[in-house]
N, C-alpha and C positions, 0 to 999 in steps of 0.2 A: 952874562950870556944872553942871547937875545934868544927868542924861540916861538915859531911860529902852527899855525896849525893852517893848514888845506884843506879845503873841507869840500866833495863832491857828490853830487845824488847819483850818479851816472860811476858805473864800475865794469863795464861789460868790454872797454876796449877802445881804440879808437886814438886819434892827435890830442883829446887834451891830457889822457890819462898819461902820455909818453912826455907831454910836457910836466905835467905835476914830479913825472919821475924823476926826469931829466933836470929841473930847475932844485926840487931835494937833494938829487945828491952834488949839486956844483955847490949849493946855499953849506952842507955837512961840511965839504971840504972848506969852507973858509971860514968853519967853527957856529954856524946859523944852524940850529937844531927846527926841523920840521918836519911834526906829525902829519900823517895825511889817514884823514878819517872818510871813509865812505861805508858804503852799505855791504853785507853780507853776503846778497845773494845776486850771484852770477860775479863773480870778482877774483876767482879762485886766482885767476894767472898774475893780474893785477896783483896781487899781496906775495905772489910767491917771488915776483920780479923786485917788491919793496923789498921784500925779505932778504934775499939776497945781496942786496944794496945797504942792508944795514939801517933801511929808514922805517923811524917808528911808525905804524900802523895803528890805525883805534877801528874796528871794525865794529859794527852797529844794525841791529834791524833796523831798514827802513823803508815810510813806502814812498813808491815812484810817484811823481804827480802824473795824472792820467788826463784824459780828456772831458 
């Protein structure tokens, strides 16, 4: 079984988060297992759309880089 992880600093929303979603679950259905790890906080919708979809989540404090 192959199995991959995602990994993004950014959880608030947005084209690539719909992508990370959108390519996990086409990856599940052809038996390609992928976590998608991001950060805690502000991400509530993000995890609750993984969730739904059946794809693992690792969620993690983390901080944002800043300026």
């Amino acid at each position: 079984m192959i199995k991959l992880v995602n990994i993004t600093e950014e959880a608030r929303g947005g084209g690539p988060l719909k992508r990370i979603h959108q390519v996990a679950e086409f990856l599940q259905d052809k038996g390609i297992a992928t976590d998608v790890l991001f950060p805690k906080n502000e991400s509530e919708d993000f995890y609750i759309g993984l969730v739904k979809s059946n794809v693992p989540t690792i969620r993690i404090a983390l901080t944002r880089l800043t300026k």
